[in-house]
PASEBA-1860 file (N, C-alpha, C; in nm, 3 decimals):
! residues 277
1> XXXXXXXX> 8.151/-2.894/-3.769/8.133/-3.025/-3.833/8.019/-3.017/-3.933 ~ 8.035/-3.053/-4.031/7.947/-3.083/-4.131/7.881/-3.231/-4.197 ~ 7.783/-3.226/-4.202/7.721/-3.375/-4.220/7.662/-3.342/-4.400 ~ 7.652/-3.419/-4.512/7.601/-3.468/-4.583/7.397/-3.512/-4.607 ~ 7.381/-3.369/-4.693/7.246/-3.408/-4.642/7.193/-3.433/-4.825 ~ 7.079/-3.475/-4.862/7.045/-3.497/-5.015/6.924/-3.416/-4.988 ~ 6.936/-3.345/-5.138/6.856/-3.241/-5.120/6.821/-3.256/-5.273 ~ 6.679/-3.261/-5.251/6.575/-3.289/-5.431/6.555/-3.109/-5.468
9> XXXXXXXX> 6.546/-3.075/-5.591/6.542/-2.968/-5.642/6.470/-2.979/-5.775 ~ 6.364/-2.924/-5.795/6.332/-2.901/-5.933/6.346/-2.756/-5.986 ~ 6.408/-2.761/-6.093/6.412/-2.674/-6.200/6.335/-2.632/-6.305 ~ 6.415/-2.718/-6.425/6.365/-2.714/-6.488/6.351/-2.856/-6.538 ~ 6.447/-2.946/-6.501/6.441/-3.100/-6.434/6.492/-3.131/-6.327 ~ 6.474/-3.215/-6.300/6.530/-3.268/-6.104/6.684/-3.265/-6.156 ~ 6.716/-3.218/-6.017/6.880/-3.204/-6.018/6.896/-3.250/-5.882 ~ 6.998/-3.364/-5.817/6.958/-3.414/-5.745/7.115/-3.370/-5.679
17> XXXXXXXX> 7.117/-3.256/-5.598/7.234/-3.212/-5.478/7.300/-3.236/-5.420 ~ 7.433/-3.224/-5.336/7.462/-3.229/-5.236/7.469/-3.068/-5.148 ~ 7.426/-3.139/-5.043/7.441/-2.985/-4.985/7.519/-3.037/-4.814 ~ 7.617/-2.890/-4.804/7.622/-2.923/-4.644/7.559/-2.834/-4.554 ~ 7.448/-2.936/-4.460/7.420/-2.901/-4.340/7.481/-2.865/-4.194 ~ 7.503/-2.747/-4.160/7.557/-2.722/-4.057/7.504/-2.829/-3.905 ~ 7.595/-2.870/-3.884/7.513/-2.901/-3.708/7.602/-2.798/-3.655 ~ 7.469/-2.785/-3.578/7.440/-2.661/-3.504/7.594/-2.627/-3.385
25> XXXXXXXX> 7.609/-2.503/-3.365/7.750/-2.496/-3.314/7.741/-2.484/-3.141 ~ 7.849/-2.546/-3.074/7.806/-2.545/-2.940/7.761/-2.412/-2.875 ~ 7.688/-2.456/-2.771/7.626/-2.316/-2.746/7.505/-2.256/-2.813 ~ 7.486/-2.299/-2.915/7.329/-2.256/-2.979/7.234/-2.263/-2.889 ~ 7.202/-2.366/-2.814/7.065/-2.352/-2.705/7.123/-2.312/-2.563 ~ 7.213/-2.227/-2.555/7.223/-2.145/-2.427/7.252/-2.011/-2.385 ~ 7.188/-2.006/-2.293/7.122/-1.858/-2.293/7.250/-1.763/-2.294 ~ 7.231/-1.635/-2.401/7.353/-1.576/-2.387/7.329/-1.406/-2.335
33> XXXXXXXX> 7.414/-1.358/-2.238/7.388/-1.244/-2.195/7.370/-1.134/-2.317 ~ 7.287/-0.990/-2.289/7.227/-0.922/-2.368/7.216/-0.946/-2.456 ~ 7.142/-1.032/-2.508/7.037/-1.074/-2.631/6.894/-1.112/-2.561 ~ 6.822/-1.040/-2.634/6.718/-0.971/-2.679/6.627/-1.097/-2.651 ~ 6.501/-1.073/-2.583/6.462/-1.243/-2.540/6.253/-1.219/-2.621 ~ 6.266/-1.370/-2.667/6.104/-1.371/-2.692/6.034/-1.379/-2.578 ~ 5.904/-1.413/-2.604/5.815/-1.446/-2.505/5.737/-1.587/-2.523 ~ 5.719/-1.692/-2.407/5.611/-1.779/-2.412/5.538/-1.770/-2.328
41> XXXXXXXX> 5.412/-1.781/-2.390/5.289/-1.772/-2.315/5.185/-1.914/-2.339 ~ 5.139/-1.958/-2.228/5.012/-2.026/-2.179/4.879/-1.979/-2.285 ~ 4.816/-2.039/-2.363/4.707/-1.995/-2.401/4.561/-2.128/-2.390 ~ 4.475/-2.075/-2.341/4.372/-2.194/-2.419/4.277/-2.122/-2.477 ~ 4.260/-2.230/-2.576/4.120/-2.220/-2.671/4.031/-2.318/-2.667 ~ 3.854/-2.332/-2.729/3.807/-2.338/-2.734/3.807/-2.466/-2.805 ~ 3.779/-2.607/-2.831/3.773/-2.716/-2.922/3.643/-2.764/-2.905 ~ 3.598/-2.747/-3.027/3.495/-2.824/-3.065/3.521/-2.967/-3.117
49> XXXXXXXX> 3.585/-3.053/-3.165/3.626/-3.092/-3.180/3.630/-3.265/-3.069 ~ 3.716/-3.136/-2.952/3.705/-3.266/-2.858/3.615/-3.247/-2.754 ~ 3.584/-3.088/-2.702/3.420/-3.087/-2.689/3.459/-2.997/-2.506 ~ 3.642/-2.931/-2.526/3.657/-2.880/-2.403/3.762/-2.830/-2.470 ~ 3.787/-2.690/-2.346/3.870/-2.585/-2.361/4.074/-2.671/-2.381 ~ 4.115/-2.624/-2.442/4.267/-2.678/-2.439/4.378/-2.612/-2.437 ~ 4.458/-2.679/-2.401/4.582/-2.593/-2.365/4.707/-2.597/-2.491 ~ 4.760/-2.482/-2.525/4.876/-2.490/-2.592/4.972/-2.380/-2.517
57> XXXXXXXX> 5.120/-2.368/-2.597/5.235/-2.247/-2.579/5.228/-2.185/-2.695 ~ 5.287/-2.041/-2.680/5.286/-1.994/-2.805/5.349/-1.881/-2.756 ~ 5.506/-1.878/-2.886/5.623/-1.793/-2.841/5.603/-1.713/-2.918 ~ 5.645/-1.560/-2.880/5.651/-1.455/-2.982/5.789/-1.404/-2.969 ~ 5.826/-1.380/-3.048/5.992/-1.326/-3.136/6.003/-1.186/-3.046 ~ 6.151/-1.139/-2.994/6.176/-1.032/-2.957/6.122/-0.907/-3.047 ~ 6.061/-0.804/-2.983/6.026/-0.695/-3.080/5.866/-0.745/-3.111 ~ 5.856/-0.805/-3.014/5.722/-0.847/-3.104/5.609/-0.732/-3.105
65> XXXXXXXX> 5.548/-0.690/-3.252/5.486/-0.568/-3.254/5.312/-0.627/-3.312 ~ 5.237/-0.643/-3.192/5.099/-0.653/-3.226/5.017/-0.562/-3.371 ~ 5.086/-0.483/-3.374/5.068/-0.454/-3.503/5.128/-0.478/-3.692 ~ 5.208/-0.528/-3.656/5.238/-0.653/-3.743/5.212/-0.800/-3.799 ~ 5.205/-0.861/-3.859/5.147/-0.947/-3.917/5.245/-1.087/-3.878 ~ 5.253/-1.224/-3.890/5.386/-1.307/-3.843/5.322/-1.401/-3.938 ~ 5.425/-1.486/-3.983/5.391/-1.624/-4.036/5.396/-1.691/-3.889 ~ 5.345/-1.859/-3.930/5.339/-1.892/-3.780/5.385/-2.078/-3.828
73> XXXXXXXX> 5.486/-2.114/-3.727/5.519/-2.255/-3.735/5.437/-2.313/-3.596 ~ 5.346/-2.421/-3.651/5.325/-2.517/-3.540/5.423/-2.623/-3.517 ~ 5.461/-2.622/-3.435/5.600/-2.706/-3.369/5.500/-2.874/-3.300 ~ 5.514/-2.970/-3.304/5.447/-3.084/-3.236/5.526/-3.172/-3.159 ~ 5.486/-3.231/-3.042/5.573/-3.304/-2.963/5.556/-3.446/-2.985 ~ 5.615/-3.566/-2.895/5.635/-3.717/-2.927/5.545/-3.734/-2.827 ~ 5.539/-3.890/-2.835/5.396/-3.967/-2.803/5.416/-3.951/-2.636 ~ 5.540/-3.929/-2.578/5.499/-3.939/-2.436/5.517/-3.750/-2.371
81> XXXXXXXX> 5.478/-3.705/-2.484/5.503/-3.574/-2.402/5.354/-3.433/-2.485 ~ 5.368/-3.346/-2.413/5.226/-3.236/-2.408/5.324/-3.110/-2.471 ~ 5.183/-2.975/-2.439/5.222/-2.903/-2.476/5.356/-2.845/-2.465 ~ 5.403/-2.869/-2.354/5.520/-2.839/-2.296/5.617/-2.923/-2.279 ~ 5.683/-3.049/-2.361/5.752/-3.097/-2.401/5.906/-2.998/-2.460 ~ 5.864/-2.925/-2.577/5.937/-2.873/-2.651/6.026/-2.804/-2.541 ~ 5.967/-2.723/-2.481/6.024/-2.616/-2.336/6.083/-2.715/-2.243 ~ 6.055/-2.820/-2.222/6.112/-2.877/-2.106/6.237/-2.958/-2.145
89> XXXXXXXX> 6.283/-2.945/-2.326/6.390/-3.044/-2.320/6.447/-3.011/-2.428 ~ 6.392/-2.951/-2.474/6.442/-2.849/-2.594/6.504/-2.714/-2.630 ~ 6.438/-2.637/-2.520/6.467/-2.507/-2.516/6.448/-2.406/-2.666 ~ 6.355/-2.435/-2.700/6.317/-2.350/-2.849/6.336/-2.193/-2.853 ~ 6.280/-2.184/-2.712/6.284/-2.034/-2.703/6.401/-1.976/-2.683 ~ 6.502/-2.045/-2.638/6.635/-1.989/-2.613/6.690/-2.043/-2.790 ~ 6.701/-2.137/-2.862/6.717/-2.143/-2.987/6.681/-2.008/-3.051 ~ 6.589/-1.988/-3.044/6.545/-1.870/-3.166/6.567/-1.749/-3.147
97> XXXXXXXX> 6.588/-1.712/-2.965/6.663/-1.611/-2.927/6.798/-1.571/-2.978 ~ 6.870/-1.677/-2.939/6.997/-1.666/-3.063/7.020/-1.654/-3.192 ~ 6.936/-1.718/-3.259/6.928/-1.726/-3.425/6.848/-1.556/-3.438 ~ 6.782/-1.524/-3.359/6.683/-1.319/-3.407/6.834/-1.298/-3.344 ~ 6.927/-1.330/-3.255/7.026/-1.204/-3.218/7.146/-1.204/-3.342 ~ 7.124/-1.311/-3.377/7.212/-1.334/-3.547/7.199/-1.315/-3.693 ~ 7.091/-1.277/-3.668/7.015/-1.231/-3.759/6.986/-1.300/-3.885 ~ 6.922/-1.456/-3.809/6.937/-1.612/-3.890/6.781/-1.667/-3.932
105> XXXXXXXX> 6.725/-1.596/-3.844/6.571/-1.655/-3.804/6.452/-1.500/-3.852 ~ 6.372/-1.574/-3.949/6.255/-1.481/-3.960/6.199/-1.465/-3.886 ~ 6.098/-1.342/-3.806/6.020/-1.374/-3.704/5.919/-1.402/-3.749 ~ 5.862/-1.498/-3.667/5.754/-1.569/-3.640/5.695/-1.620/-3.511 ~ 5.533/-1.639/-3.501/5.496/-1.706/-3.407/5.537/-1.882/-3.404 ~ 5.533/-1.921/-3.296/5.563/-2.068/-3.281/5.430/-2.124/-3.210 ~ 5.351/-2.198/-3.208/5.258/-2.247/-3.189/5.311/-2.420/-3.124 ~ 5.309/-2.413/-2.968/5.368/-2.555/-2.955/5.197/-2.629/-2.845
113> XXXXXXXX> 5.120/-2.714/-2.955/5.015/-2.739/-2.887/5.026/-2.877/-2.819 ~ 4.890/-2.931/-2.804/4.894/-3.052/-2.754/4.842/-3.165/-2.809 ~ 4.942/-3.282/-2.864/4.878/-3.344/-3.022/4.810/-3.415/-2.951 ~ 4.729/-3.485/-2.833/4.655/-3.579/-2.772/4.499/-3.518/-2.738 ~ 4.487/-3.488/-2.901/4.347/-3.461/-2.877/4.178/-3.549/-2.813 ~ 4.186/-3.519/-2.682/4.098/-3.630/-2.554/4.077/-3.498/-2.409 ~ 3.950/-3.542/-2.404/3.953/-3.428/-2.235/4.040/-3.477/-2.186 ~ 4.061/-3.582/-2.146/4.224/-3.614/-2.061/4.326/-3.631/-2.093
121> XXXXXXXX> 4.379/-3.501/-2.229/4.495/-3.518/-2.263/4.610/-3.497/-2.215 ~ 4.624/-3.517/-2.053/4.812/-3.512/-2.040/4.908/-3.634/-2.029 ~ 5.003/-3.592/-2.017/5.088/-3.697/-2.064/5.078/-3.799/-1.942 ~ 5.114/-3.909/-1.975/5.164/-4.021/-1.868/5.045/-4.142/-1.896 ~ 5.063/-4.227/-1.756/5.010/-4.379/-1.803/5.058/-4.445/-1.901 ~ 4.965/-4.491/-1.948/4.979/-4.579/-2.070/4.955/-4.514/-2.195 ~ 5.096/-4.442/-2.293/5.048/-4.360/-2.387/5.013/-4.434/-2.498 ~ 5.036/-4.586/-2.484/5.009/-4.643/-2.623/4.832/-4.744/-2.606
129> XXXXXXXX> 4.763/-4.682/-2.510/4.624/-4.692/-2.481/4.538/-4.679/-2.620 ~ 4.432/-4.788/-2.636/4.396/-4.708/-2.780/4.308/-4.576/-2.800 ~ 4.264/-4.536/-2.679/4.213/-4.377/-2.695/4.309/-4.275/-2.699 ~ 4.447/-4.312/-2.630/4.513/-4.218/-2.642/4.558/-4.189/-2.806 ~ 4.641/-4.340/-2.884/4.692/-4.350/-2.979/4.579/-4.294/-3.121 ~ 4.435/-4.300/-3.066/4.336/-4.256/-3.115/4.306/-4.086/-3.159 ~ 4.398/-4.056/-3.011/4.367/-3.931/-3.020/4.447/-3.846/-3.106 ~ 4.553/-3.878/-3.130/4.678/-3.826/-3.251/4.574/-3.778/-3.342
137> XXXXXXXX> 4.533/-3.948/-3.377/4.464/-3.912/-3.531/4.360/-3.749/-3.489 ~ 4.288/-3.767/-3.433/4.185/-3.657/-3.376/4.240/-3.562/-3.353 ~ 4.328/-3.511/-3.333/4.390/-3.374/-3.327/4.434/-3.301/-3.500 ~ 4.424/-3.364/-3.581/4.435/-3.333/-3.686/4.301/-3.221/-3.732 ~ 4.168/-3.289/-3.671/4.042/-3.201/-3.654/4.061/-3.074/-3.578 ~ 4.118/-3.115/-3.445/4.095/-2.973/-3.370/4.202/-2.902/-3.395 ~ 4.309/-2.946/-3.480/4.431/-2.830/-3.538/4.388/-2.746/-3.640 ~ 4.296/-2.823/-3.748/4.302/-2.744/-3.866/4.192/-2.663/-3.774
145> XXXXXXXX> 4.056/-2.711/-3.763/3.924/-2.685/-3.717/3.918/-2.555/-3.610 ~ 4.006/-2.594/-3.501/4.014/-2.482/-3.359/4.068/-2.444/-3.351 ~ 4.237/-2.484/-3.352/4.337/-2.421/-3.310/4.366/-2.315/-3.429 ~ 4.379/-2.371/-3.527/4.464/-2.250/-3.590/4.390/-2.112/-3.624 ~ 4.206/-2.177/-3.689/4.154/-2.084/-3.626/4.135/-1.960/-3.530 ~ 4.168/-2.042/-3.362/4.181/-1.944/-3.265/4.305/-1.839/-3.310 ~ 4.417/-1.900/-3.332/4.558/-1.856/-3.317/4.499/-1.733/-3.455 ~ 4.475/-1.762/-3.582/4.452/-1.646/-3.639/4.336/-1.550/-3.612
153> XXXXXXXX> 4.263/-1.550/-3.503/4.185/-1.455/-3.479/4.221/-1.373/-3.347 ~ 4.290/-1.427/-3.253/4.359/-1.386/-3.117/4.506/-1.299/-3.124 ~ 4.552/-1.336/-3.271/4.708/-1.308/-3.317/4.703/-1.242/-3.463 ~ 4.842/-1.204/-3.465/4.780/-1.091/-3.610/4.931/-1.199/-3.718 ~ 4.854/-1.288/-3.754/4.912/-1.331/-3.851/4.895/-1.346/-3.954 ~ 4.975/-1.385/-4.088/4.943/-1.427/-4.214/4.831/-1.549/-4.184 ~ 4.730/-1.525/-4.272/4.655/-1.645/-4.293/4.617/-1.743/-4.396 ~ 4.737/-1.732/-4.449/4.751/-1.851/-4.556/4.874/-1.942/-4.576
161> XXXXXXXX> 4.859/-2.030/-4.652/4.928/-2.132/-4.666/5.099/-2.123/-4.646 ~ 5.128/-2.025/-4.694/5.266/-1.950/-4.764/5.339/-1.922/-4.617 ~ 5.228/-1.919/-4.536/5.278/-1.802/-4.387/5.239/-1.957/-4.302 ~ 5.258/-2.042/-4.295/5.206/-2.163/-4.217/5.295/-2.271/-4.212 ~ 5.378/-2.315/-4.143/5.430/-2.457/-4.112/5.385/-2.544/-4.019 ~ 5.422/-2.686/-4.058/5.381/-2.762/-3.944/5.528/-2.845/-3.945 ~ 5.623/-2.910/-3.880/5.696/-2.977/-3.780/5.659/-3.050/-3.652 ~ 5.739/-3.129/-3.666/5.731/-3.223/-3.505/5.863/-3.299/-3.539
169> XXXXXXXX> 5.850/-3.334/-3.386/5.955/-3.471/-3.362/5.842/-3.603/-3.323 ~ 5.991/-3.724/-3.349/5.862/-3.867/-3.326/5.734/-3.907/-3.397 ~ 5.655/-3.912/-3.246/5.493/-3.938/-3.336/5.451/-3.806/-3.407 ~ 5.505/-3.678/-3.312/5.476/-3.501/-3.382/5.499/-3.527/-3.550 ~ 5.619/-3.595/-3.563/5.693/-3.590/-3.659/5.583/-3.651/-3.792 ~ 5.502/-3.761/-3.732/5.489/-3.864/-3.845/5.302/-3.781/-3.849 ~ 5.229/-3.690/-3.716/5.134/-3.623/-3.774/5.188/-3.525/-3.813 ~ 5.320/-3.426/-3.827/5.315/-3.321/-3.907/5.373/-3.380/-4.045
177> XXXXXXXX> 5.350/-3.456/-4.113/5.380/-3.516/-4.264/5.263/-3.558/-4.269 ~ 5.192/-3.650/-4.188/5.051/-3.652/-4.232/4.913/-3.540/-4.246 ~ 4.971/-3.500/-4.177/4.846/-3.372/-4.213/4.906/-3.267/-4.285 ~ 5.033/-3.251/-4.278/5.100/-3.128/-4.349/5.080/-3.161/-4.515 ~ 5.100/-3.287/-4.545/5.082/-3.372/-4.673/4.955/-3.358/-4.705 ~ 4.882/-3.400/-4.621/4.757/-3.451/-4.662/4.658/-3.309/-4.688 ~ 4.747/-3.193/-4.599/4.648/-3.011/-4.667/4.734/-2.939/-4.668 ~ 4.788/-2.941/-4.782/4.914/-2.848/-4.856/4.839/-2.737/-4.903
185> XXXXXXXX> 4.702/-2.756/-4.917/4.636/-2.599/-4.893/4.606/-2.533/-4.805 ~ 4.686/-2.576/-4.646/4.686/-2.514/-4.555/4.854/-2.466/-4.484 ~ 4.924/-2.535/-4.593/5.057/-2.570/-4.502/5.133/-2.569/-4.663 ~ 5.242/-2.490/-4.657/5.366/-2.474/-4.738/5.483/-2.523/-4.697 ~ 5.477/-2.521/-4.583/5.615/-2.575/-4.483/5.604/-2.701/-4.403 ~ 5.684/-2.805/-4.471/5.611/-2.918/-4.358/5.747/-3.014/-4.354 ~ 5.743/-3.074/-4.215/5.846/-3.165/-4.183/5.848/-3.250/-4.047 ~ 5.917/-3.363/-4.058/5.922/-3.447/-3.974/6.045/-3.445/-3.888
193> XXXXXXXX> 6.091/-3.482/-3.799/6.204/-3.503/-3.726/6.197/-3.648/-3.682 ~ 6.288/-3.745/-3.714/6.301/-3.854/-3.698/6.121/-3.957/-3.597 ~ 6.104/-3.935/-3.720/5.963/-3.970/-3.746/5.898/-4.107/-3.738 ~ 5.767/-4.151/-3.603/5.793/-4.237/-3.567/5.662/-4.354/-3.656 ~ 5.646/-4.434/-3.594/5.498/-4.553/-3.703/5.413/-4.491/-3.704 ~ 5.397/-4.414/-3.613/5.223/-4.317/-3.684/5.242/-4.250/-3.816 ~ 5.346/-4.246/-3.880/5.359/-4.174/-4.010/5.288/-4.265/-4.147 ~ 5.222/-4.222/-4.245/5.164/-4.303/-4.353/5.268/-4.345/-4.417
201> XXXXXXXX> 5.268/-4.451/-4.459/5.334/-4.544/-4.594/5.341/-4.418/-4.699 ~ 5.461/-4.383/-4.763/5.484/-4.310/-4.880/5.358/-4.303/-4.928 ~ 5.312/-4.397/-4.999/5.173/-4.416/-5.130/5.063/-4.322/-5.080 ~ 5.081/-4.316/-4.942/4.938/-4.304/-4.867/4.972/-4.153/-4.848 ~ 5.092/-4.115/-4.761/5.109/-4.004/-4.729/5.113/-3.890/-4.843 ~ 5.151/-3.934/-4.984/5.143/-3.838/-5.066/5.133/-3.959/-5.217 ~ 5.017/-3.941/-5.237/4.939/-4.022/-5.361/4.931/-3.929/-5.472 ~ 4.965/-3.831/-5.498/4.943/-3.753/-5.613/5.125/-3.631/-5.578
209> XXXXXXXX> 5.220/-3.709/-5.597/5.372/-3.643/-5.574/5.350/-3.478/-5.651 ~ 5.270/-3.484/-5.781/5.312/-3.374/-5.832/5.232/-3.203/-5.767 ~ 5.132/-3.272/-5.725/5.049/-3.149/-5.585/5.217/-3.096/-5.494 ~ 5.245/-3.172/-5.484/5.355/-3.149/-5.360/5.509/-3.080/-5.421 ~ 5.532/-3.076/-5.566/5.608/-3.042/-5.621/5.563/-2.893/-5.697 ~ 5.419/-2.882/-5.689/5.370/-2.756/-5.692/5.342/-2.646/-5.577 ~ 5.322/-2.729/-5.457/5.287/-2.655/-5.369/5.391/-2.612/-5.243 ~ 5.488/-2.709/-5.212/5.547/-2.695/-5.133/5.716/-2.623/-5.144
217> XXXXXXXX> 5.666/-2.515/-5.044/5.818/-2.455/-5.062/5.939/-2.496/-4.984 ~ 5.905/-2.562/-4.854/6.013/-2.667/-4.847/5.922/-2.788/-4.781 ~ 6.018/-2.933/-4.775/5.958/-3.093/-4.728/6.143/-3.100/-4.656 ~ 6.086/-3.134/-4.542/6.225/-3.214/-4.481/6.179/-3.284/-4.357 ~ 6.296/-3.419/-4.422/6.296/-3.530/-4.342/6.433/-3.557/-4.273 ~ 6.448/-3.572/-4.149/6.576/-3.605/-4.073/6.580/-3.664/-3.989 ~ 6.666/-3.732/-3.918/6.641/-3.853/-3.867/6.810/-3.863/-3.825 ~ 6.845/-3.943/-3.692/6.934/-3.956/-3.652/7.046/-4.098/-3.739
225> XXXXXXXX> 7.131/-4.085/-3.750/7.195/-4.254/-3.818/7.201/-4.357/-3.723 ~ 7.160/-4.292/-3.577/7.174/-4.425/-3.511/7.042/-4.449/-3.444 ~ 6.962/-4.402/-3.511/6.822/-4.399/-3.444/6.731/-4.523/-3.474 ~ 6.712/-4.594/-3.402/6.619/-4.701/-3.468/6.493/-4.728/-3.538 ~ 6.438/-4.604/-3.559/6.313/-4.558/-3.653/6.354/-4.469/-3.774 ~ 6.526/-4.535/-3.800/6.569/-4.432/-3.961/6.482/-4.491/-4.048 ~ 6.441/-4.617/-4.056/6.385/-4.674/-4.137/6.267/-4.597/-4.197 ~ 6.178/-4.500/-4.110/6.106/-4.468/-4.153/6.082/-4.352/-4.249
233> XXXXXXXX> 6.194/-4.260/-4.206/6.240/-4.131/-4.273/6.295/-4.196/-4.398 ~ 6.367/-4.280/-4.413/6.435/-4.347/-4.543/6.355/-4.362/-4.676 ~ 6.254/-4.487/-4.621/6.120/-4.489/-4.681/6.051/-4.390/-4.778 ~ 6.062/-4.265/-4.669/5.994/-4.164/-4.710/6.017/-4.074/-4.812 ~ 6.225/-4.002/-4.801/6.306/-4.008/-4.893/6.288/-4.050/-5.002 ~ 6.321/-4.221/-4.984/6.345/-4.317/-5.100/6.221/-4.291/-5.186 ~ 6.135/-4.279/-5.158/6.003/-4.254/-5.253/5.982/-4.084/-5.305 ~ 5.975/-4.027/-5.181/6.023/-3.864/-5.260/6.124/-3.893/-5.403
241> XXXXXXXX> 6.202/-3.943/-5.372/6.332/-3.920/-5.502/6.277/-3.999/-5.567 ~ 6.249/-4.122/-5.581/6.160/-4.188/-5.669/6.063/-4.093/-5.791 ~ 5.991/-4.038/-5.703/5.865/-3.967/-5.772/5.932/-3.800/-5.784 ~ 6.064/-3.744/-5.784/6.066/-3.673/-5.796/6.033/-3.537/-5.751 ~ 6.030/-3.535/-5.568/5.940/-3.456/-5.561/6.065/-3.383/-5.450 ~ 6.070/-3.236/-5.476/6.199/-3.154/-5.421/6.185/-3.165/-5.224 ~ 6.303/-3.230/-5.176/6.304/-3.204/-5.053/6.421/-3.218/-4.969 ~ 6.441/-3.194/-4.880/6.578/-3.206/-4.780/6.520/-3.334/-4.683
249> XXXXXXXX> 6.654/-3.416/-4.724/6.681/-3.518/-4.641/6.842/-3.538/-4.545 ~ 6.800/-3.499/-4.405/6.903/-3.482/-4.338/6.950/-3.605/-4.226 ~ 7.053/-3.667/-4.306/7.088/-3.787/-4.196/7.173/-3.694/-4.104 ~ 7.162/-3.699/-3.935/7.262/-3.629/-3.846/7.309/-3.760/-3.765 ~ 7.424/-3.702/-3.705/7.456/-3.825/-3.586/7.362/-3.771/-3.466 ~ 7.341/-3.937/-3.426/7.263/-3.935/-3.321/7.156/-4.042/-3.318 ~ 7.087/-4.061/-3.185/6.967/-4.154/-3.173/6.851/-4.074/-3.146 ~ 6.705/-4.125/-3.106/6.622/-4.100/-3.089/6.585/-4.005/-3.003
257> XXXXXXXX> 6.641/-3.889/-2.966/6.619/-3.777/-2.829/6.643/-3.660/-2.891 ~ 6.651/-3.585/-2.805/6.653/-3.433/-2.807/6.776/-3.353/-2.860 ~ 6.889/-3.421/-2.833/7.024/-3.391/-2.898/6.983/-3.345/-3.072 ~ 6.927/-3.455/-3.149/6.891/-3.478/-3.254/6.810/-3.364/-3.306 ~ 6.714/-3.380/-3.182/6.556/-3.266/-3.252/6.633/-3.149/-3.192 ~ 6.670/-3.064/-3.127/6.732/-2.895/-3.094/6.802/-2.892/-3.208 ~ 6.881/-2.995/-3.318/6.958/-2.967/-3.347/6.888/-2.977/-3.521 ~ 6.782/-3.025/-3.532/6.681/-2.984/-3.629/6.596/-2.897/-3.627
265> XXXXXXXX> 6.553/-2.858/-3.515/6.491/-2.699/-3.465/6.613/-2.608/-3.543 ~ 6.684/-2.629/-3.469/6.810/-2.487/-3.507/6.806/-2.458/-3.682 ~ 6.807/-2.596/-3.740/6.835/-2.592/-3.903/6.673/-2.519/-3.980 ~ 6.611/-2.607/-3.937/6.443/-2.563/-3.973/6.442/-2.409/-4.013 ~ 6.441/-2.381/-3.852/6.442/-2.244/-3.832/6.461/-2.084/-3.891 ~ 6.558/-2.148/-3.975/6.644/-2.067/-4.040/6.635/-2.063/-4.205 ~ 6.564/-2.155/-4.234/6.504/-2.184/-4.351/6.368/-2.137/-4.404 ~ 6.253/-2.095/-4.274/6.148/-2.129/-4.274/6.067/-1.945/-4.319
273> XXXXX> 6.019/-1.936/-4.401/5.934/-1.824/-4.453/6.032/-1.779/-4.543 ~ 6.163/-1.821/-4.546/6.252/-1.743/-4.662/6.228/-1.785/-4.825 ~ 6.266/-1.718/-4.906/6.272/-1.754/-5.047/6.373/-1.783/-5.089 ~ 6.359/-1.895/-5.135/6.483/-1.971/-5.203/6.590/-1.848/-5.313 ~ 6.713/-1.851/-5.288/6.793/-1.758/-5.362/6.875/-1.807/-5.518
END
């Protein structure tokens, strides 16, 4: 099945696309005998930031050779879930297992942290508390500041912009456009997955469109058609094309869950460190 996605392109003037997006084919997130498996691992680091040690995941690609170099995607989760969200409902690691046995997916590290930057960041209670909802914003510090930091001194990766994504789903969704936007000199790759009110108003999230038409090698926004926060991805779109600024906008079927996001993982994925042909 194929869905209808709009896709901004600059040239040599905007040429404004159709392209078809694959949804993903059954069986993509399940585990298939002899193929070749990554690894996730438990890590913490050090935050200054929030002023205590923290926890993230972080998958490495089959073959993984410490002596090699990786671009690295930070992956982000929604407002009621932690580092381990992605793993518990997503299955990323079995995604990308399939896409390296297909030979679909660049390798890379995946970086899946914990956006509730607070000593008591795990999930549950009351996530819409205002220290918690506080703490989103604050993890933007200990991502650029600690984490990625740690991750390029513990890991042998590219350390620049070119070799760096950020993604999420939900609230993940609406801080990886806000911070991915807001330091495109840290981030080439940036996108939302049906992206929730923590995301900035167009104007705000990207106030100078033509930075973003210089810097970014891909922007994508997607969002389910039956999701009740399309509104916000739309928005976001509608003003990209407005101002001209190249990106993939993917309406899929579906509502607000995981069906939606595995099935924007899968597409991402496969896009991500390549050069446009």
């Amino acid at each position: 099945m194929r869905k209808i996605i709009c896709t901004a392109l600059c040239v040599m003037s905007l040429n404004l696309l159709l392209h078809a997006q694959e949804v993903a084919p059954k069986g993509f997130d399940v585990e298939r005998k002899l193929v070749s498996i990554g690894k996730i691992d438990s890590i913490i680091y050090p935050s200054k930031t929030v002023g205590v040690s923290r926890k993230a995941l972080i998958y490495t690609p089959p073959g993984y050779n410490p002596n090699k170099k990786y671009p690295v995607l930070y992956l982000l989760h929604g407002i009621g879930g932690d580092e381990r969200e992605w793993v518990r409902h997503g299955n990323p690691q079995i995604i990308f297992d399939n896409l390296y046995a297909e030979g679909k997916m660049k390798p890379m590290l995946v970086v899946m942290p914990n956006g509730r930057a607070m000593k008591d960041d795990r999930a549950g209670g009351d996530v819409m508390a205002p220290d918690r909802v506080a703490a989103f914003s604050t993890f933007e510090k200990d991502l650029l500041d600690d984490l990625i930091p740690f991750i390029e001194k513990q890991f042998p990766v590219v350390g620049d912009r070119e070799h760096r994504a950020i993604f999420g789903l939900s609230m993940g969704g609406g801080q990886a456009l806000n911070f991915g936007l807001g330091h495109m000199e840290t981030f080439a790759w940036v996108g939302g997955f049906s992206s929730a009110p923590n995301t900035k108003m167009p104007q705000e999230l990207l106030p100078f469109p033509k930075e973003a038409k210089n810097k970014l090698k891909l922007l994508w926004i997607s969002c389910g058609d039956q999701d009740g926060l399309l509104n916000i991805s739309k928005r976001t779109h509608e003003y990209l094309l407005d101002h001209e600024v190249p990106h993939i906008y993917y309406l899929e079927p579906g509502r607000h869950d995981f069906n939606v996001w595995r099935n924007d993982l899968y597409n991402i994925s496969q896009l991500l460190f390549k050069e446009k042909k």
